[in-house]
MMTF fields as JSON, N, C-alpha, C and O atoms, coordinates in Angstrom:
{
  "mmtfVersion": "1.0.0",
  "mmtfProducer": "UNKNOWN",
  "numBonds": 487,
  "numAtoms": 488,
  "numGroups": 122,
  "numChains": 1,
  "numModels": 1,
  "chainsPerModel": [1],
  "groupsPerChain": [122],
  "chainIdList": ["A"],
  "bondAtomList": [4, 2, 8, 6, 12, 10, 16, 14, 20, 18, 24, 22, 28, 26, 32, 30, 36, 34, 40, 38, 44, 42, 48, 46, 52, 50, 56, 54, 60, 58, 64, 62, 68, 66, 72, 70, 76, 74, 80, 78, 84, 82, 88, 86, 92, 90, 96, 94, 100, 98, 104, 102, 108, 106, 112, 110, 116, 114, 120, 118, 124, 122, 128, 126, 132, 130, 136, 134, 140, 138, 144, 142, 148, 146, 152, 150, 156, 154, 160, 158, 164, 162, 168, 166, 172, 170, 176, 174, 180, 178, 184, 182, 188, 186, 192, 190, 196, 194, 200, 198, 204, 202, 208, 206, 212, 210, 216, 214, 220, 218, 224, 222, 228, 226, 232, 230, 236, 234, 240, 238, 244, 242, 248, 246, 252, 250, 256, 254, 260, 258, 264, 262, 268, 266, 272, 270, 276, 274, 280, 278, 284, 282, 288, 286, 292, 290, 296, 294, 300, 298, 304, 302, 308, 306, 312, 310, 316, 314, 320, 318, 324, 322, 328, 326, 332, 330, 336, 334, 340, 338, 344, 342, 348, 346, 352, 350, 356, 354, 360, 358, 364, 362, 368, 366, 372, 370, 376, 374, 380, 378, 384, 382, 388, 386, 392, 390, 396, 394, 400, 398, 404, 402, 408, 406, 412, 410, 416, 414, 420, 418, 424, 422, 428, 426, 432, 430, 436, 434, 440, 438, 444, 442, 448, 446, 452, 450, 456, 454, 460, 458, 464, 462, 468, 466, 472, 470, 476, 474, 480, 478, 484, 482],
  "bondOrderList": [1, 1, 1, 1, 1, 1, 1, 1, 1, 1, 1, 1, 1, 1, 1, 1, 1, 1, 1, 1, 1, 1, 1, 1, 1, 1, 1, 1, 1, 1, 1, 1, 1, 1, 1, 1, 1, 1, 1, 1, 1, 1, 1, 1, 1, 1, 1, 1, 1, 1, 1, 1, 1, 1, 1, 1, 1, 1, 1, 1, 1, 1, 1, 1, 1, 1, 1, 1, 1, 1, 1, 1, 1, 1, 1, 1, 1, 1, 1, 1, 1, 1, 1, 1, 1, 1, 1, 1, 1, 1, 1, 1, 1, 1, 1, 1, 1, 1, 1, 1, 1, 1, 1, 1, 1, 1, 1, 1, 1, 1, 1, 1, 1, 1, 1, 1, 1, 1, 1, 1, 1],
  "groupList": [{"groupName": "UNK", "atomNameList": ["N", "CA", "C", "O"], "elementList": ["N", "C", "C", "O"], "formalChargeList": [0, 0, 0, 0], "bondAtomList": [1, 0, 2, 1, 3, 2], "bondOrderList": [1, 1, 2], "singleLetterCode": "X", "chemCompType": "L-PEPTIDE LINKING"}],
  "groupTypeList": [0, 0, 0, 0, 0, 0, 0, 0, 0, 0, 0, 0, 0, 0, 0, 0, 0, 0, 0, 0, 0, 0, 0, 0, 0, 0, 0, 0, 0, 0, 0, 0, 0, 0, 0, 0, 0, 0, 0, 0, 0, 0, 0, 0, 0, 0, 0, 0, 0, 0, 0, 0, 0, 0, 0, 0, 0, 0, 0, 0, 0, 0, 0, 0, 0, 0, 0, 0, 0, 0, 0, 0, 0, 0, 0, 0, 0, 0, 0, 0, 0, 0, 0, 0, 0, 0, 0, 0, 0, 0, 0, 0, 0, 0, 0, 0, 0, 0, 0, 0, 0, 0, 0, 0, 0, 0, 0, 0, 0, 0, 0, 0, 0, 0, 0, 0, 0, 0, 0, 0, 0, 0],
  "groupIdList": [1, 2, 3, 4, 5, 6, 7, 8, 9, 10, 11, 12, 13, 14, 15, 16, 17, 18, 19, 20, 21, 22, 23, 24, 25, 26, 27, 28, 29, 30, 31, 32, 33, 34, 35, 36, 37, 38, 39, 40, 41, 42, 43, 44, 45, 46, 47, 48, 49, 50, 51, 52, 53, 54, 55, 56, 57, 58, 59, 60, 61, 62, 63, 64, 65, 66, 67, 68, 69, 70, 71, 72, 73, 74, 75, 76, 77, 78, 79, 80, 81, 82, 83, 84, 85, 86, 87, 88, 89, 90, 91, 92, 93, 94, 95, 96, 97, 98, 99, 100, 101, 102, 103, 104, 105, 106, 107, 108, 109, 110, 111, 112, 113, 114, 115, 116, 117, 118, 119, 120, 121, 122],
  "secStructList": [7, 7, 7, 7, 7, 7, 7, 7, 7, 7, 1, 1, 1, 7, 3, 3, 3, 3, 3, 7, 7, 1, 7, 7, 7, 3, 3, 3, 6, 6, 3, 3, 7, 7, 7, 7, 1, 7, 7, 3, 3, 3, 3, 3, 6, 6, 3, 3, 3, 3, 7, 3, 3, 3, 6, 6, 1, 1, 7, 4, 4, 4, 3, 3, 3, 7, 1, 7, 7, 7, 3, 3, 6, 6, 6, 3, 3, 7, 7, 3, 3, 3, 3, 7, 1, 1, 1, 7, 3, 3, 3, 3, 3, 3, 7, 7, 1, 1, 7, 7, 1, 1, 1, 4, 4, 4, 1, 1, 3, 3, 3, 3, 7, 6, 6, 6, 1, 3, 3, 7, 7, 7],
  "xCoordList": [1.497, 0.972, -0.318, -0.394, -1.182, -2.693, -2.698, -2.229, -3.295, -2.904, -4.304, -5.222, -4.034, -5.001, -5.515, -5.109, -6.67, -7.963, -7.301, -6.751, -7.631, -7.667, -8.987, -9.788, -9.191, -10.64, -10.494, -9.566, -10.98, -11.148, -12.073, -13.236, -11.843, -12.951, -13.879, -13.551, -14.936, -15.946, -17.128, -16.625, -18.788, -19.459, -20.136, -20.602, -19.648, -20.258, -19.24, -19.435, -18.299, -16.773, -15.746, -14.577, -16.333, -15.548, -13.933, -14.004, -12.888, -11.553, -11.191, -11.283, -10.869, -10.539, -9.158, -9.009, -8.525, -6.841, -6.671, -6.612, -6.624, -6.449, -5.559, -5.811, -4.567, -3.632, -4.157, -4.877, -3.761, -3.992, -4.524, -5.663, -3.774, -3.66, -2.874, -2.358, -2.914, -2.529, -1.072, -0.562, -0.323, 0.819, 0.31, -0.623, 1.11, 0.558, 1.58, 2.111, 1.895, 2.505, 2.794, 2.253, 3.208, 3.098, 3.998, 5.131, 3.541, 4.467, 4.44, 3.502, 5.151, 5.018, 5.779, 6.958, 4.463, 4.504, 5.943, 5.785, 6.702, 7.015, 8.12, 8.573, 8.477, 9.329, 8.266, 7.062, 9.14, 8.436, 9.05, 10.212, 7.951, 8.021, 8.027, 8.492, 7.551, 6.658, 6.79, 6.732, 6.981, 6.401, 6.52, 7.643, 5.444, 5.362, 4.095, 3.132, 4.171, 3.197, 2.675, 1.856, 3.051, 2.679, 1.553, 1.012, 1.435, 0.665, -0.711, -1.513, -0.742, -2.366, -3.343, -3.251, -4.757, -5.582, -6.541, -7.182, -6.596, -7.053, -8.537, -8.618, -9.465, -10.943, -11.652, -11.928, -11.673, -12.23, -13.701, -13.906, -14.333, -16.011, -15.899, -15.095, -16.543, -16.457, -15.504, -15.359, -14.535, -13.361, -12.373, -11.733, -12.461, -11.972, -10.724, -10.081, -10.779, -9.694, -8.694, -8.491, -7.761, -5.978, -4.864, -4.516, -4.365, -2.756, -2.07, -2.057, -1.425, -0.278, 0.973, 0.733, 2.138, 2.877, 4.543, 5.103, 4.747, 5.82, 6.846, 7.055, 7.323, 8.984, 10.182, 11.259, 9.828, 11.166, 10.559, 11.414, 9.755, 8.9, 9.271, 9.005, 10.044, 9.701, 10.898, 11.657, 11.345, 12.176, 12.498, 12.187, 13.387, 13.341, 13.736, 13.383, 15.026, 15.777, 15.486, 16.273, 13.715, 13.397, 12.121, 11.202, 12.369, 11.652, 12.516, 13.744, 11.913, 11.751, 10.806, 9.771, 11.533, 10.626, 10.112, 10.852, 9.176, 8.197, 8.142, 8.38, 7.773, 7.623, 5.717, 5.081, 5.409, 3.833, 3.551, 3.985, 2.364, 1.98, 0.242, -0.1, -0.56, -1.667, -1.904, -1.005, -3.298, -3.781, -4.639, -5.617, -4.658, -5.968, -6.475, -5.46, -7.796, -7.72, -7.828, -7.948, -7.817, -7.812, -6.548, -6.452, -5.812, -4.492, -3.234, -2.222, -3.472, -1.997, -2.0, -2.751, -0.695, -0.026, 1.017, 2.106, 0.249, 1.227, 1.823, 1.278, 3.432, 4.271, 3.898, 3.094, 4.55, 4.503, 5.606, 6.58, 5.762, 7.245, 6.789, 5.755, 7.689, 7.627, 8.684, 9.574, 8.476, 9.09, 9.885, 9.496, 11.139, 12.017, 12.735, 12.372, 13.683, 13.992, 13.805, 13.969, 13.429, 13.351, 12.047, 12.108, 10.684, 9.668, 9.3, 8.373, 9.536, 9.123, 7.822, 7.136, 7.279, 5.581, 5.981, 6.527, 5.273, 5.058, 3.741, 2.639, 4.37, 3.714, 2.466, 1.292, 3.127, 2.241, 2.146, 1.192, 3.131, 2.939, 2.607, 2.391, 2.629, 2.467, 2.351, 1.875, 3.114, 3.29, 2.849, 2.619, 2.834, 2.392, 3.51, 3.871, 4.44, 5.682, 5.312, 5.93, 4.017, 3.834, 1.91, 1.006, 1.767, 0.473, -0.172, 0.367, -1.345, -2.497, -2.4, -2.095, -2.56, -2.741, -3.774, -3.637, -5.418, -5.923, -5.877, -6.423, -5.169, -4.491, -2.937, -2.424, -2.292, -0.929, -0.126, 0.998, -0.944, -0.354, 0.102, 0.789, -0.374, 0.025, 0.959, 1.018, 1.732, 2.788, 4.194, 4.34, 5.667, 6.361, 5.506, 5.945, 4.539, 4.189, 3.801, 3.495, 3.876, 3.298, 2.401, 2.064, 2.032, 0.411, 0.807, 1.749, -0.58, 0.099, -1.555, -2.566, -1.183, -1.79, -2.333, -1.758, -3.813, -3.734, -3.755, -3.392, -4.642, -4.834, -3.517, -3.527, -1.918, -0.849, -0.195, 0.489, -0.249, 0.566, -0.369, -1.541, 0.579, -0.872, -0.415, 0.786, -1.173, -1.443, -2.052, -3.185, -0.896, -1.653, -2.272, -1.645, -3.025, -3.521, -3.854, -5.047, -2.782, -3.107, -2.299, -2.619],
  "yCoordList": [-24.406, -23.131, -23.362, -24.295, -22.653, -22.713, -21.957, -20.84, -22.761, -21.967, -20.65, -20.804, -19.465, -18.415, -18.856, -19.968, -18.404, -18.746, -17.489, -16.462, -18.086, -17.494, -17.292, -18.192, -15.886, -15.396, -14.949, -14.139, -15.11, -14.589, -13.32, -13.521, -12.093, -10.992, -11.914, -13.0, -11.475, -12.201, -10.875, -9.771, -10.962, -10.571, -9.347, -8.246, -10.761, -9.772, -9.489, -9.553, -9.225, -8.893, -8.478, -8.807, -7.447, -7.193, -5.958, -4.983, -6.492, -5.917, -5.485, -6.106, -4.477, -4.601, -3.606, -2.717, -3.879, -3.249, -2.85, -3.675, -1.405, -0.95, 0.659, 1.543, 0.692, 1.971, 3.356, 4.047, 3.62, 5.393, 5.891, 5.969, 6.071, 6.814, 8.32, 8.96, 8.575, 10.002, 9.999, 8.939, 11.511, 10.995, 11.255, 12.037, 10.381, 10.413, 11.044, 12.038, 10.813, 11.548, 11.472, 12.439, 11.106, 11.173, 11.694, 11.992, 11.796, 13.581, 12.864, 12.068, 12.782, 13.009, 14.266, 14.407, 15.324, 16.303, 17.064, 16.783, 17.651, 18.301, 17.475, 17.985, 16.005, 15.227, 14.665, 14.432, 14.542, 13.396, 12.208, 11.858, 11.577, 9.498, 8.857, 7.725, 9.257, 8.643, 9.818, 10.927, 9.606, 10.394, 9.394, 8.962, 8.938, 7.816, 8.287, 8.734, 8.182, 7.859, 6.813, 6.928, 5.468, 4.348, 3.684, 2.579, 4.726, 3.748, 2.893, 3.002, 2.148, 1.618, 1.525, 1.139, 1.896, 2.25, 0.842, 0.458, -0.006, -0.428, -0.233, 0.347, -0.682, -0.2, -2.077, -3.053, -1.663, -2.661, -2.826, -2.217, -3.245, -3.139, -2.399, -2.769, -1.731, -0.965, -0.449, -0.484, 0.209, 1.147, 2.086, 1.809, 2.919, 4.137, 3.108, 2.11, 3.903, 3.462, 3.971, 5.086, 2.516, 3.061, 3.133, 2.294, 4.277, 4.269, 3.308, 3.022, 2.496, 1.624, 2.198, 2.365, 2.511, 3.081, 1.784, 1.084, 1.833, 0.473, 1.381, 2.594, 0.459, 0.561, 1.065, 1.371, 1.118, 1.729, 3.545, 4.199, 4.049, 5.143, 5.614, 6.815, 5.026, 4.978, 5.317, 4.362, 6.642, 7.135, 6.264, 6.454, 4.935, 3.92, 4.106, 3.645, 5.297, 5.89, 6.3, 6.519, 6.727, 7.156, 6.756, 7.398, 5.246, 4.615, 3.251, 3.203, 2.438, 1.42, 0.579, 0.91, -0.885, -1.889, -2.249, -2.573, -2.072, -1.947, -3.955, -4.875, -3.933, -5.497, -5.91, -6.962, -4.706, -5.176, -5.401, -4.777, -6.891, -7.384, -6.727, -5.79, -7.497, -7.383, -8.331, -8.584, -9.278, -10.582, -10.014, -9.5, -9.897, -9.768, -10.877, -11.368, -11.904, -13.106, -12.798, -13.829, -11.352, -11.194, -10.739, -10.507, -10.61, -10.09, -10.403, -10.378, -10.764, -11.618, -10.763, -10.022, -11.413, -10.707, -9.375, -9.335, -8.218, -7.316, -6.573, -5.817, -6.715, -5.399, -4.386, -3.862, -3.752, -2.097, -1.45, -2.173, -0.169, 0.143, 1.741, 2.342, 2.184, 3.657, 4.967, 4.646, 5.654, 7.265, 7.425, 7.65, 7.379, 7.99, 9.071, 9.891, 9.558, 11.489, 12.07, 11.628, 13.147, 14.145, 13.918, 13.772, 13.861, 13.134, 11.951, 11.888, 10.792, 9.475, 9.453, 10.448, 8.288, 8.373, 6.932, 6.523, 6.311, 4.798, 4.196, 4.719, 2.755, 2.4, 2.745, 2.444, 3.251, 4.891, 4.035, 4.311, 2.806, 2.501, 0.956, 0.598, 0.126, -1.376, -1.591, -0.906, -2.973, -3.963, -5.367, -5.797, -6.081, -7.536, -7.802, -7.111, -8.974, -9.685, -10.534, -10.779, -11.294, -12.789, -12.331, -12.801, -11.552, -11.023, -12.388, -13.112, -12.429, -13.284, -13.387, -12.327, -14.282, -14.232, -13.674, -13.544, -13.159, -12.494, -10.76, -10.172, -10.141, -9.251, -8.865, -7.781, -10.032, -10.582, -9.043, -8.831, -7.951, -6.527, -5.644, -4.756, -5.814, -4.626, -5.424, -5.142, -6.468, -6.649, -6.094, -5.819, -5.742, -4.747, -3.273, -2.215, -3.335, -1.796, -1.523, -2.404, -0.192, 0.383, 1.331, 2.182, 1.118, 1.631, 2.551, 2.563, 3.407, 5.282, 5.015, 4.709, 5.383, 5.323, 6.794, 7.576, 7.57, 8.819, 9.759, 10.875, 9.005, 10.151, 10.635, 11.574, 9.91, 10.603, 11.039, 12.061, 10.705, 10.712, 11.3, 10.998, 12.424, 13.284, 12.67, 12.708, 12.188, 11.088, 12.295, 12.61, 12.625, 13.517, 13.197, 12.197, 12.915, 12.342, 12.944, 13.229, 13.407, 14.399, 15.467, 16.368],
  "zCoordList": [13.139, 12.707, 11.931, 11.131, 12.118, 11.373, 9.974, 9.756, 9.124, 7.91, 8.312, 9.118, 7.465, 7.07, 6.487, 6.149, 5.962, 4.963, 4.097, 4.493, 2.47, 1.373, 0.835, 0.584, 0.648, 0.123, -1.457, -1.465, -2.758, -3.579, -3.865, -3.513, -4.406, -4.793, -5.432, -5.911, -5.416, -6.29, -6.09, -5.881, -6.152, -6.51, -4.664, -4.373, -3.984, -2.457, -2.292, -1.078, -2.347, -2.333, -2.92, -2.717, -3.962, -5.676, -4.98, -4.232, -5.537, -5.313, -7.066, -8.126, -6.788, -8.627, -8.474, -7.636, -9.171, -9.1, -10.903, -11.815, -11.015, -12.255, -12.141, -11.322, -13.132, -13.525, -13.173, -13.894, -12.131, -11.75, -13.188, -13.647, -13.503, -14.734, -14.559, -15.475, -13.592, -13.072, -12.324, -11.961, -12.084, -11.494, -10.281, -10.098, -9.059, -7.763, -6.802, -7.297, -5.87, -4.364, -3.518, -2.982, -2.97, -0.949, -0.388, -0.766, 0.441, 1.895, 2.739, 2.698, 3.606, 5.19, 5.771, 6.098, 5.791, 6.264, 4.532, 3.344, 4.916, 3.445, 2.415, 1.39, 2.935, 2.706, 1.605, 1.704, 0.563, -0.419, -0.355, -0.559, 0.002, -0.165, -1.071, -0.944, -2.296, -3.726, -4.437, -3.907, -5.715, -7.055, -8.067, -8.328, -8.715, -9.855, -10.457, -9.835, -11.356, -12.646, -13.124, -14.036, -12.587, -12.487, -11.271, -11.292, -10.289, -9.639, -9.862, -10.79, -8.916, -8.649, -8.009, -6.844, -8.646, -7.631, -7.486, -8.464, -6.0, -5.723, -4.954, -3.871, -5.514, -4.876, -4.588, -5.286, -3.019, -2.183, -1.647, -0.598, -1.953, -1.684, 0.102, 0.957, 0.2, 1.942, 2.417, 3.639, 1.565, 1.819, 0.895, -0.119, 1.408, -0.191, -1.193, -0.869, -2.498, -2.94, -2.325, -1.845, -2.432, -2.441, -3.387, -4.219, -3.118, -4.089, -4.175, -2.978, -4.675, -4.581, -5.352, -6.548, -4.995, -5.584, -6.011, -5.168, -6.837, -7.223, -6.32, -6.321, -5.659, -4.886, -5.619, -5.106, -7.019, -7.354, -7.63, -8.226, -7.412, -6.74, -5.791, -5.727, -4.57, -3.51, -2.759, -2.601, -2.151, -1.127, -0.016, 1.16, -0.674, 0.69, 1.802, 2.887, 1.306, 2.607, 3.411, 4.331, 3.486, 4.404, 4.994, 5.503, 4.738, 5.651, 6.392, 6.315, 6.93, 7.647, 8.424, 9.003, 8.285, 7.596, 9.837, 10.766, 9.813, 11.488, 11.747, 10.966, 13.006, 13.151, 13.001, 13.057, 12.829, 12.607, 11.102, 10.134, 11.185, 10.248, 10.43, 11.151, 9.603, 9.377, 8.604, 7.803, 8.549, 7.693, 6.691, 7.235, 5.346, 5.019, 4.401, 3.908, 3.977, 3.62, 2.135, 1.472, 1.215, -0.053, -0.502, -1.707, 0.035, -0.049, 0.21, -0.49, 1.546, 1.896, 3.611, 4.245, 3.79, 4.761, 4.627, 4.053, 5.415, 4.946, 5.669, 6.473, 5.427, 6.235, 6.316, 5.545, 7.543, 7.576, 7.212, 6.999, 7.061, 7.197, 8.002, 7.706, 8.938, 9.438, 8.406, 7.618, 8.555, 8.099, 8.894, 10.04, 8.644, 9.681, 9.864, 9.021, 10.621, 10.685, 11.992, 13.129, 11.544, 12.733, 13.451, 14.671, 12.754, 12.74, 12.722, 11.914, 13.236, 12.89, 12.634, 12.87, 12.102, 11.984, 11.314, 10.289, 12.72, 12.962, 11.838, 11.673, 11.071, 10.347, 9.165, 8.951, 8.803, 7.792, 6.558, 5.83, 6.068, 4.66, 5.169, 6.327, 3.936, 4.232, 2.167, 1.262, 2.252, 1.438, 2.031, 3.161, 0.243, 0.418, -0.1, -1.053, 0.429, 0.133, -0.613, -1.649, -0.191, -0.824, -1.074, -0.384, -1.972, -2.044, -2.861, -3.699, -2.358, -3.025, -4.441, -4.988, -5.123, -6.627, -7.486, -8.702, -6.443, -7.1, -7.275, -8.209, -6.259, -6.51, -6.705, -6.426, -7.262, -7.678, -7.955, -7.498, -8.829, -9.261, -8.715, -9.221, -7.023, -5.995, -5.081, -3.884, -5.641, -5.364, -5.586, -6.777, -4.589, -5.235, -4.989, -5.44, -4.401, -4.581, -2.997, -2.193, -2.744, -1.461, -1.366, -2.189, -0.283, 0.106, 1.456, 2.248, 1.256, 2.779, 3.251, 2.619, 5.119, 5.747, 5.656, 6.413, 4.493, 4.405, 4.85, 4.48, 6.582, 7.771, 8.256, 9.051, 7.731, 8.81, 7.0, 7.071, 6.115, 4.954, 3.948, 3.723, 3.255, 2.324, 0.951, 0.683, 0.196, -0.952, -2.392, -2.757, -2.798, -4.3, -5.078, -4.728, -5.989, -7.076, -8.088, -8.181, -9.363, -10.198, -10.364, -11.139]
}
């Protein structure tokens, strides 16, 4: 097996992971997924910030854990999980199991795909 390359944030590449501050949300469609007051907003140089919401937040019951991964070299490797029900809606969230050490904090926590999952903030 080939190892991945590990990338650090640094200056052409700044990742910064800091406290919502706000309480946050997520729906799929009128089902709530999330309600925490804890989350985290991660902001990645060339892509909106994201929510991270801690798992104990998190309506597990009504999801499940998908067989798709994704690499990122600042982050780790990360699961998906789908919404399940009457509606399914394939791979909508994703976690890091074994997240990178420079964003070590959005570990334990999950992240919504916002175009299928509506994300409150506030």
């Amino acid at each position: 097996m080939t190892s991945r390359p590990v990338k650090i944030p640094d200056a052409s590449h700044p990742i910064t992971v800091e406290p919502t501050g706000r309480r946050v949300r997520a729906y799929a469609g009128d089902r709530l997924l999330a309600d925490t007051t804890a989350a985290l907003t991660l902001e990645e140089k060339g892509y909106p910030p994201v929510q991270y919401v801690p798992r104990g937040d998190v309506d597990e019951a009504l999801l499940t854990a998908s067989s798709t991964t994704t690499y990122c070299p600042y982050k780790g490797e990360a699961a998906y999980l789908s919404v399940t029900g009457d509606d399914t809606l394939s791979d909508v969230g994703w976690t890091y199991p074994d997240v990178h050490e420079a964003v070590a904090s959005i570990g334990d926590h999950i992240a919504w795909d916002t175009s299928r999952v509506r994300v409150v903030v506030g």
